[in-house]
MIKOLDO-823189 format. One record per residue (C-alpha): residue in three letters; z, x, y. Coordinates in pm, 1 decimal, always signed. Each point is the difference from the previous one (the first is absolute). Example, Ala and Ser with C-alpha at 12.3 -4.5 7.8 and 13.67 -1.06 7.14 Angstrom:
% residues 2
+--------+----------+----------+----------+
| residu |        z |        x |        y |
+--------+----------+----------+----------+
|    ala |   +780.0 |  +1230.0 |   -450.0 |
|    ser |    -66.0 |   +137.0 |   +344.0 |
+--------+----------+----------+----------+
% end
This chain:
% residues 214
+--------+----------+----------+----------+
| residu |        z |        x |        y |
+--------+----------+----------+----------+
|    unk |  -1190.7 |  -4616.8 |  -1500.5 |
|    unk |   -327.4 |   +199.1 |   -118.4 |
|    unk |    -48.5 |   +351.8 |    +18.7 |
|    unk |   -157.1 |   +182.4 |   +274.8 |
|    unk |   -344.7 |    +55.4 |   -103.9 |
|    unk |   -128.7 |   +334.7 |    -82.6 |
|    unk |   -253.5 |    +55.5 |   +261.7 |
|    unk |   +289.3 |   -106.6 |   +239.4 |
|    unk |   +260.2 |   +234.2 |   -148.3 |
|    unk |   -289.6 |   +307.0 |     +6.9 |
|    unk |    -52.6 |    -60.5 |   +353.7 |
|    unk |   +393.9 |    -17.0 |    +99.7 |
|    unk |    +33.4 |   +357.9 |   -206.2 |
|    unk |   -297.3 |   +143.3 |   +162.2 |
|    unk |   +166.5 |    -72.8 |   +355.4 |
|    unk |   +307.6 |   +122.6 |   -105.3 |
|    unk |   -122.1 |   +329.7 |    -73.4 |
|    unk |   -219.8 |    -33.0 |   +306.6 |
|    unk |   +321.6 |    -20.7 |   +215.8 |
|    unk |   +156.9 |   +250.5 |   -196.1 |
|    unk |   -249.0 |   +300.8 |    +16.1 |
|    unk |    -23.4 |    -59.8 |   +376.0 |
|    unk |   +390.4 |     +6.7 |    +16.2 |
|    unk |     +9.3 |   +315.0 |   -166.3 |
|    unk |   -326.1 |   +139.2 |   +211.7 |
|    unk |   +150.0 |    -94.3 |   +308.4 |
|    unk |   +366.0 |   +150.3 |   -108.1 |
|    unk |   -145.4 |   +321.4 |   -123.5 |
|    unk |   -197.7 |    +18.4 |   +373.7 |
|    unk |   +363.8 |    -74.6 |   +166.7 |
|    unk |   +193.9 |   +273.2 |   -256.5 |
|    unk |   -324.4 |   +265.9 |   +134.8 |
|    unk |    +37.9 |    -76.1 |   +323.7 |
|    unk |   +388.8 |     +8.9 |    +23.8 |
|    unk |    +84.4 |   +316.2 |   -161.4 |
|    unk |   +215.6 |   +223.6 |   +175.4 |
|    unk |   -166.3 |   +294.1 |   +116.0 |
|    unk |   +209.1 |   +164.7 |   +280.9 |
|    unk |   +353.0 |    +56.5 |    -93.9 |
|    unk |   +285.7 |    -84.9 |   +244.3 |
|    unk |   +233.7 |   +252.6 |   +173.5 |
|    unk |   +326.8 |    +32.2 |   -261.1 |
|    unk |   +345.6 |    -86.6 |   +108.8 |
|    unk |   +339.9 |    +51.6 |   -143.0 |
|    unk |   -150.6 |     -8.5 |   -356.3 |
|    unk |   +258.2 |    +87.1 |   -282.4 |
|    unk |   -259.3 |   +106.1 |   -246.0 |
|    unk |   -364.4 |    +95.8 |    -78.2 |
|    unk |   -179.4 |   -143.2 |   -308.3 |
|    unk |   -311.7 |   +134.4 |    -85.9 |
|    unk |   -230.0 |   -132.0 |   -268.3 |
|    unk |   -181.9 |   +249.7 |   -202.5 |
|    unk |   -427.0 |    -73.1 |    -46.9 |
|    unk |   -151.3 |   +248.6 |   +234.3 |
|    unk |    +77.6 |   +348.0 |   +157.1 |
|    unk |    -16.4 |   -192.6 |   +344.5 |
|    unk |   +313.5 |   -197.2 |    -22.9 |
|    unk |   +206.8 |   +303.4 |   -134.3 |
|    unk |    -75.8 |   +207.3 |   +287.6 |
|    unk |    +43.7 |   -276.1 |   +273.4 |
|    unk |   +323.0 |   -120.7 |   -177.6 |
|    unk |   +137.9 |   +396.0 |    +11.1 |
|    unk |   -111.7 |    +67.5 |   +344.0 |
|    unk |   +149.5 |   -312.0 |   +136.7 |
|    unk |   +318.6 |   +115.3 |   -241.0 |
|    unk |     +4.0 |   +345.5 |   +153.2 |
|    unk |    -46.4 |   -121.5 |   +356.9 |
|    unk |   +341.1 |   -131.0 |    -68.1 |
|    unk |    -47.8 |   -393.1 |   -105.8 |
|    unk |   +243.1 |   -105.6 |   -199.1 |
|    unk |   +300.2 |   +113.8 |   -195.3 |
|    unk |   -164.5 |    +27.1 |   -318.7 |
|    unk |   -365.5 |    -17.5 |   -208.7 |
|    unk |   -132.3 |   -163.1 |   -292.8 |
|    unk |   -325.6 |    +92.0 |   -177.8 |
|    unk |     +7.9 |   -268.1 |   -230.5 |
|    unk |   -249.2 |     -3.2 |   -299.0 |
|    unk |    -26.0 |   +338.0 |    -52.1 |
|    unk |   -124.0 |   +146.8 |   -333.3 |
|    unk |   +249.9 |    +89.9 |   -256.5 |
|    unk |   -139.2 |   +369.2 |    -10.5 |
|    unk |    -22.1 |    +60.0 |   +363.0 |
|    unk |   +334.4 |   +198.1 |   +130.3 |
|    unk |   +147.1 |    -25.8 |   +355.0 |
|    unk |   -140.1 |   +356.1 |    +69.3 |
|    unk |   -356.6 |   -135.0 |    -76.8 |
|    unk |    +20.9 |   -256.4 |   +243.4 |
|    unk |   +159.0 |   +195.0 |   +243.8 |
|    unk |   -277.5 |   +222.2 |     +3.3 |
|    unk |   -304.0 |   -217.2 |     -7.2 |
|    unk |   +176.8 |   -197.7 |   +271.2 |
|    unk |   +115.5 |   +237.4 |   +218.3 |
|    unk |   +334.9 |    -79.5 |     +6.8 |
|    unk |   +322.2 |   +219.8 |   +210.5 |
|    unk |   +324.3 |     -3.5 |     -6.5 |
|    unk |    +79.9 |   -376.2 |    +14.5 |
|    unk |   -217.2 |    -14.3 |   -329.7 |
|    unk |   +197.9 |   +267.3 |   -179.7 |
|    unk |   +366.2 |   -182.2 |    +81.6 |
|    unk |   -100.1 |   -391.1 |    +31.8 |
|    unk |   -267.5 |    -80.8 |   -177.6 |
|    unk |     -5.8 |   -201.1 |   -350.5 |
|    unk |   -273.9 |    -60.4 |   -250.0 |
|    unk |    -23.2 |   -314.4 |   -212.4 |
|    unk |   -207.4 |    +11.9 |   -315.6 |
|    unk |    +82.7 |   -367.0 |   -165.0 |
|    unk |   -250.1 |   -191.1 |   +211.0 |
|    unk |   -365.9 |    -28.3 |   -174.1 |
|    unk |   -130.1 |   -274.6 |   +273.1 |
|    unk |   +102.5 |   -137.0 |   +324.2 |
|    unk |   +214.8 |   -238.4 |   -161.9 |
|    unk |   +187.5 |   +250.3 |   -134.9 |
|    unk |    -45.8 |   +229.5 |   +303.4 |
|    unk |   +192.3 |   -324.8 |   +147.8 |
|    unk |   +268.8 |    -20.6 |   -240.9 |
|    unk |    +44.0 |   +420.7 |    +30.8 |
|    unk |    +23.3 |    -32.2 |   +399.5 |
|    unk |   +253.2 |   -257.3 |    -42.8 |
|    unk |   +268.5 |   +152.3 |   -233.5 |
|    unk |    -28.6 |   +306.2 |   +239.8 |
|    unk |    +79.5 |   -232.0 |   +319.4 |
|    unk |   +292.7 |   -138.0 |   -181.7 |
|    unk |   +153.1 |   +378.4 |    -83.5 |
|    unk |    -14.1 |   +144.4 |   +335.7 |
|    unk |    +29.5 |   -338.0 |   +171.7 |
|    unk |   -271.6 |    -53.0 |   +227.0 |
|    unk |   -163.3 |   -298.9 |   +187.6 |
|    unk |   -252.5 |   +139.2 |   +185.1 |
|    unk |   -259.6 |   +184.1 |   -206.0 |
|    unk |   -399.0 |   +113.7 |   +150.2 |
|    unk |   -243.2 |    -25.4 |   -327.8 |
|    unk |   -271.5 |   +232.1 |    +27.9 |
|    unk |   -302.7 |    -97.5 |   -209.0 |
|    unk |   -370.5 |    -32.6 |     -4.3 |
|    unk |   -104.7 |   -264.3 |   +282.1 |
|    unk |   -181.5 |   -211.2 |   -256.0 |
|    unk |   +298.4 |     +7.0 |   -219.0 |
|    unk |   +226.0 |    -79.1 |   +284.3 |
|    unk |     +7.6 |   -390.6 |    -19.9 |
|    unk |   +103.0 |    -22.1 |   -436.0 |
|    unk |   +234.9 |   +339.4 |    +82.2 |
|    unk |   +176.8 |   -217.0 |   +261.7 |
|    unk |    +38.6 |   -338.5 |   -189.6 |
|    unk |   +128.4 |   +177.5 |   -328.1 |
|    unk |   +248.5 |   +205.9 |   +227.2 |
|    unk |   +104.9 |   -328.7 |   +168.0 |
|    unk |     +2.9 |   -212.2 |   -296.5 |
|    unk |   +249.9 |   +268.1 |   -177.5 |
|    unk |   +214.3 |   +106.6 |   +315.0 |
|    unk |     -5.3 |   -316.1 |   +265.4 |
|    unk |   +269.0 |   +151.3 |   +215.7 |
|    unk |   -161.2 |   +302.5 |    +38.6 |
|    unk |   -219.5 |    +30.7 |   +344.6 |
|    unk |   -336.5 |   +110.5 |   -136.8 |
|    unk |   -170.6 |   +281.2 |   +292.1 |
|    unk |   -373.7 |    +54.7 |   -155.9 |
|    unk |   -161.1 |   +334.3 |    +56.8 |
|    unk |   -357.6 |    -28.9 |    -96.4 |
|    unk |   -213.2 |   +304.4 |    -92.2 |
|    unk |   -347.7 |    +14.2 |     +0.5 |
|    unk |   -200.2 |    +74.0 |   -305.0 |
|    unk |   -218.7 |   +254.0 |    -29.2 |
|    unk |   -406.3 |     +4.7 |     -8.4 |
|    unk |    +17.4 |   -411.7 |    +33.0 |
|    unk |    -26.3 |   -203.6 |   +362.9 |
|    unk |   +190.8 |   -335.3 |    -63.0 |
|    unk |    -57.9 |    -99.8 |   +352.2 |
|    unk |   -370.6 |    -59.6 |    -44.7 |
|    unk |    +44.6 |   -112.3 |   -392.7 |
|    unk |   -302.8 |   -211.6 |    +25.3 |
|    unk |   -191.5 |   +308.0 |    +52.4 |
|    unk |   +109.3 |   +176.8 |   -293.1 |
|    unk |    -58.9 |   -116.9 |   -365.3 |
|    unk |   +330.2 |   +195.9 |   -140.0 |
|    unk |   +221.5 |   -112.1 |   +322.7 |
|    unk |    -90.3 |   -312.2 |    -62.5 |
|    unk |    +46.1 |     -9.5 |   -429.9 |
|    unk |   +341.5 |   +165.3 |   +103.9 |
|    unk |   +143.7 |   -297.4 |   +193.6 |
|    unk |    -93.5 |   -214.8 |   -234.5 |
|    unk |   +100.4 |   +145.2 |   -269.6 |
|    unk |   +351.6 |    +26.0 |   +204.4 |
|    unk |    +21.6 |   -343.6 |   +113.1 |
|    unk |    -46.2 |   -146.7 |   -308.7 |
|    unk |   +277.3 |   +226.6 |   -106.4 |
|    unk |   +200.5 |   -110.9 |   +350.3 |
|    unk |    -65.8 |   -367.3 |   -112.8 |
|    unk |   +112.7 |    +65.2 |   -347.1 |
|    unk |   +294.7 |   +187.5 |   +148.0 |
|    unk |   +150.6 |   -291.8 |   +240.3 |
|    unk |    -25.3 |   -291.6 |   -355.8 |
|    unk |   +161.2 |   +250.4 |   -189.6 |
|    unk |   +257.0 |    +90.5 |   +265.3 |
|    unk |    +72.0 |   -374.1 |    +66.1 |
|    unk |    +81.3 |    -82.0 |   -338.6 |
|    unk |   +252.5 |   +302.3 |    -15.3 |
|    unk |   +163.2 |   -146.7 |   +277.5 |
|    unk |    +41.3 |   -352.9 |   -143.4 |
|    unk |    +69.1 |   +173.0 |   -314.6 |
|    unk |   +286.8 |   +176.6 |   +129.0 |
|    unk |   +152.3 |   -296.3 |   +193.5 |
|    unk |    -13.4 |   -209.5 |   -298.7 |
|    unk |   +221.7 |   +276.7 |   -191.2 |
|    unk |   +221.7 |    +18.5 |   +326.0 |
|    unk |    +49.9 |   -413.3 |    -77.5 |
|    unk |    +47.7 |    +40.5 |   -375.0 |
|    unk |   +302.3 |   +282.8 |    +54.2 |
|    unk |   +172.2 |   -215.8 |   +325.4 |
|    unk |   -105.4 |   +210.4 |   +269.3 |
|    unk |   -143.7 |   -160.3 |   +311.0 |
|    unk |   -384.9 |    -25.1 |    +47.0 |
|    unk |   -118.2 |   +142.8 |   +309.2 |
|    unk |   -326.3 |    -56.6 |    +73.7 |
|    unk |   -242.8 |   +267.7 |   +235.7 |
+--------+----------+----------+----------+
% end
């Protein structure tokens, strides 16, 4: 049996990345569109976990914290050099800051933001957590978080960013070179986050213990 001609095999690649730039055009338009923009009323939340990136999700993460959400807060990602008193300050934390909240400095991305939240959980066990971050970065915060703590009920809290409207992104040349920039990253994030997972269950097999599937 011959091989496919050339021609042939040009034209079958050329409609395969035909389909695939509209699959990622039309995802990207779905991923705008679907962003969550208006956070929902908190219940019974254990914790707070705020990702650093912009002054706006500090302060909504410590006023929600002060308004007396949760039994504890995390500012994960923080810099190395930056002290509690720092943050209290430029966040305008209270009381509840002073006595309950913690600062995590290992995470340099939101994988590791992820992995920080996580470890945190485990210590103070808690399954219900609200994760205050960036609406754009809401969708790849919430698939890390889930991919590294599946038990844990996931309450997003997304903040606004500053000086940018995301809700009229076609509009606006930067909105719209920020969402793709993050969905690429949120596409990136759910491969990478898959193979973790299949990863780990495979090591589960290989030491005897049962593989659960999520």
């Amino acid at each position: 049996m011959s091989d496919a001609p050339p021609k042939n095999r040009s034209g079958l690649l050329l409609r395969i990345a035909v389909i695939a730039v509209i699959a990622y055009a039309a995802g990207f338009v779905i991923f705008a569109a679907t962003l969550p923009h208006s956070p929902a009323r908190v219940k019974g939340a254990d914790g707070i976990v705020a990702l650093t990136g912009g002054g706006a999700r500090l302060d909504t993460a410590v006023a929600l914290f002060e308004r007396g959400v949760g039994k504890r807060l995390l500012i994960t990602g923080v810099y190395s050099a930056t002290t509690k008193h720092d943050l209290k300050r430029i966040a305008h934390g209270g009381p509840r800051f002073d006595c309950c909240a913690d600062l995590g400095f290992e995470a340099e991305s939101t994988h590791g933001n992820a992995a920080e939240a996580a470890r945190w959980a485990r210590i103070h066990h808690y399954r219900r957590l609200v994760v205050v971050t960036s609406s754009y970065h809401m969708p790849r915060s919430l698939a890390e978080f889930s991919a590294e703590m599946p038990d844990v009920t996931l309450e997003p809290y997304p903040v606004e960013p500053d000086g940018i409207d995301l809700k009229s992104w076609w509009h606006d040349p930067r909105a719209a070179a920020l969402l793709q920039a993050e969905y690429a990253k949120y596409l990136a994030s759910l491969v990478l986050t898959r193979f973790d997972h299949a990863g780990a269950l495979d090591r589960n097999a290989a030491r005897g213990e049962p593989r659960r599937e999520s």
